[in-house]
N, C-alpha and C positions, 0 to 999 in steps of 0.2 A: 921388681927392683926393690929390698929393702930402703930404709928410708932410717933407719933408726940404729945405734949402733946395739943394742940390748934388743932384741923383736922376741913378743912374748907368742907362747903358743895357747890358746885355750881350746879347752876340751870343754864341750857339751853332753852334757851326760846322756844317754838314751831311757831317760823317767820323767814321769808326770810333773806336778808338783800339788803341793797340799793346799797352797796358799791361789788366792784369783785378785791379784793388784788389777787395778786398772791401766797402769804405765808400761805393763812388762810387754817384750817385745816379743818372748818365748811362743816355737811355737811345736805343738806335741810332735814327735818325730824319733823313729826308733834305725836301727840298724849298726849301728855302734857297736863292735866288740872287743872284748879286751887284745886278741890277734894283730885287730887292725890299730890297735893305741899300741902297741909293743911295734908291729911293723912301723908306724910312723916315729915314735922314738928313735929306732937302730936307724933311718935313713935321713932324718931332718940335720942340717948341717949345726957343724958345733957354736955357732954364735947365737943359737938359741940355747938360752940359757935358765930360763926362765919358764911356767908353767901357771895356767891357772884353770882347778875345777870346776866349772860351773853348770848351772842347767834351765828350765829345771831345778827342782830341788835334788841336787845328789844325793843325799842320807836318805832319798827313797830307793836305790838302788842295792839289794842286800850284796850287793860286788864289790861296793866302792871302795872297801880296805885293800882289795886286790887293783885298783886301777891305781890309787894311793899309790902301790906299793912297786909297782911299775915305772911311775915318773919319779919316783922319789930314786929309784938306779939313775935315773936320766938327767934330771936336773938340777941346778944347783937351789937354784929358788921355787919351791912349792906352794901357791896360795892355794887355799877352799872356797870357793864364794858359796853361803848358805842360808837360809833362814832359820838355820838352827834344829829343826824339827827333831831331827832323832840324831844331832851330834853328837858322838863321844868321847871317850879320851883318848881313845885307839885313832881315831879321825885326826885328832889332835897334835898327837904324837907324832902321826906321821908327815905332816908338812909344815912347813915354816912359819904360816901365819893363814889366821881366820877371820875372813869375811861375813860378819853376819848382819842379815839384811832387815832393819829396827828403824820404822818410818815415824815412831811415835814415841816419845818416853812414856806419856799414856799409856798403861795397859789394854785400857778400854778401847782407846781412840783407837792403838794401832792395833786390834783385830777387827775393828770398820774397815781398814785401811786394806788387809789381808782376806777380808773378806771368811776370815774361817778362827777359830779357835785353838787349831793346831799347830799355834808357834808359839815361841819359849815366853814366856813371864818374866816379872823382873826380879824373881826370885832362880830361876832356871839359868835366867844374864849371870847373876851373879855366880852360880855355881858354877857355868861352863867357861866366865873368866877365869876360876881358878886354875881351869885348865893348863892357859897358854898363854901365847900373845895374839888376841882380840880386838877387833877394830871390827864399830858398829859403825852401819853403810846406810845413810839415809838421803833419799832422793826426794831433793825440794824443788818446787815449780819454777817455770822462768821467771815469773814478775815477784817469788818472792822474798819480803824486807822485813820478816817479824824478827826484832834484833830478841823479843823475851824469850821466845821458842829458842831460838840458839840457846842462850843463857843458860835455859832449863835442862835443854839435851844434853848440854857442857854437862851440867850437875849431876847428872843423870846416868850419865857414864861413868863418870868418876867416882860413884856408890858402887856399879859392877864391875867396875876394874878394867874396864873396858875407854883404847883409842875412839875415834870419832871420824868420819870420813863425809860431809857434805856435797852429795852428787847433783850437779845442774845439766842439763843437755840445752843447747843452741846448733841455731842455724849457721849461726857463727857463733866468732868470739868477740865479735866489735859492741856486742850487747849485753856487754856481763854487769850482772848487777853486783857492785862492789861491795856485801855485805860485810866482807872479813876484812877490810881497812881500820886496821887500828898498830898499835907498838908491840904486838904480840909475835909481828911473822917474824919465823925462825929460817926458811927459806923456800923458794919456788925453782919450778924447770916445766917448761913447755915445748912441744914437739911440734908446734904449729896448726895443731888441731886440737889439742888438750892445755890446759894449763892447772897447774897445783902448787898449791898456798899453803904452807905446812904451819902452825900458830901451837904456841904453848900458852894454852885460856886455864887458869884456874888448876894445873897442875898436870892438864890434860893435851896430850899431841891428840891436836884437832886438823885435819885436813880438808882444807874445800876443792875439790876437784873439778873444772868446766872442761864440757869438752864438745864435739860433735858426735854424733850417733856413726858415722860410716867415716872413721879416720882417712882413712885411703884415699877418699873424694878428695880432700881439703889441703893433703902433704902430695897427691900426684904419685905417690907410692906405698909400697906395703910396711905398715907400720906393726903388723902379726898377723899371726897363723889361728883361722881357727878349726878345730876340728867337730865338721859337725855333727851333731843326736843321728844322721841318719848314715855315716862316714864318710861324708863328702867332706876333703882339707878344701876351704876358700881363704879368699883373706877379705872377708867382707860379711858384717854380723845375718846379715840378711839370708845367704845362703846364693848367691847367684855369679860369683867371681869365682868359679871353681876349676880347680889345679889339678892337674892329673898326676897320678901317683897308683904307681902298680899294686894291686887289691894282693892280698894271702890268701 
C-alpha cells in the first residue's frame, strides 16, 4: 500500500564503488540490466514520478548515460546520487539534480573518511558545480553538535557553488538532535519517518534531513520502490520485501 502521494523509485546500479566509508549500507550485487530498468519503467504505475540513481558508485558503470537516458523518457524528476568520481557533464545534463556524497570540507580529512583518493577535490567541487544544480550530501553522527563544522561546511559550499544537504539516521525521530534551530528555516515536511529543515545560512539552501534507515517500518506502508543491483523491485533498502514483477 503506498503511503505517500509522490513514491520515489530508486535504482541501484549493478557496480562496485571506489570509495570504503565505514557507514555505507551498500552491498556488491550485480544482475541489473538495462531490459529489466526499461521493463520496470513501461509497467510501474504513473504516480511514480520521480527517480533516483544511486549505488554503488554509478559513474563506475560505463552504461550509465544509457540508464540515464531511459528514466529520463520516464520520469519527471531525475536525481544522481554520487561521490563524484568520474562525473561529467553528459551525466549532468541528463537529470535534474546531483547528489554528491562530501563528508568533509577537508580535503584531507574527507579522504580518511572515504577511505581512498579517488574522489573529487575542492577544486574538481568547483568545476563539477559549474555544471548544474549540485547539492553536497554529508552524513553526520547521531550525537552530533559541532555548530563550527556546520559553519565551515556552510562556507565551504558556497566557494563550489554547491546546495548543502545534512544526513542523520535514527531509530526514531523522538531523538533528534536539534542542531539547525535558529531564524534561518525557510520550510519543513515530514512523511512520519523522515523529516527535512530547508535553512538559507549565508546565501546557501542548507538542508538537514532525519530520517530512519527502513521507512516502511515506521509509516506501516511503502513509502518507494527500490530496484535492486541484483533486479529484485523491493520496497525495503535492505533487499528482503520483495515484489514480484514479470522478468524480460
Amino acid at each position: 500500500m503506498l503511503s505517500v502521494n509522490n513514491p520515489n523509485l530508486s535504482i541501484i546500479m549493478p557496480v562496485g564503488c571506489n570509495a570504503k566509508c565505514s557507514f555505507c549500507y551498500w552491498k556488491k550485487q550485480c544482475g541489473l540490466t538495462e531490459d529489466k530498468v526499461q521493463f520496470v519503467c513501461d509497467t510501474l504505475p504513473d504516480i511514480f514520478k520521480q527517480v533516483s540513481i544511486t549505488g554503488g558508485e554509478p559513474t563506475l558503470s560505463p552504461n550509465l548515460s544509457s540508464y540515464l537516458k531511459i528514466v529520463r523518457d520516464r520520469f519527471d524528476k531525475v536525481v544522481l546520487n554520487t561521490n563524484g568520481y568520474k562525473l561529467t557533464k553528459e551525466h549532468v545534463d541528463l537529470v535534474d539534480h546531483v547528489n554528491i556524497s562530501r563528508h568533509h570540507y577537508e580535503d584531507g580529512k574527507n579522504i580518511e573518511i572515504f577511505g581512498v583518493r579517488s574522489i573529487p577535490s575542492t577544486m574538481d567541487l568547483i568545476r563539477l558545480g559549474s555544471y548544474g544544480d549540485i547539492t553536497l550530501n554529508c552524513v553526520l553522527e547521531d550525537g552530533f553538535k559541532d555548530r563550527v563544522f556546520i559553519d565551515n561546511y556552510i562556507s565551504f559550499a558556497k566557494m563550489v557553488g554547491a546546495k548543502v544537504a545534512f544526513r542523520k539516521y535514527f531509530n526514531n525521530l523522538n531523538i533528534l538532535n536539534e542542531i539547525d534551530k535558529d531564524d534561518t528555516l525557510i520550510d519543513y515536511h515530514s512523511c512520519g519517518a523522515c523529516l527535512h529543515r530547508r535553512h538559507k545560512i549565508k546565501g546557501v539552501d542548507v538542508t538537514y534531513k532525519y530520517s530512519v534507515q527502513e521507512t516502511h517500518e515506521a509509516i506501516g506502508g511503502i513509502y518507494e520502490l527500490i530496484l535492486q543491483a541484483n533486479g529484485d523491485l523491493t520496497f525495503d533498502w535492505e533487499g528482503k520485501k520483495v515484489l514480484t514483477y514479470k522478468n524480460k
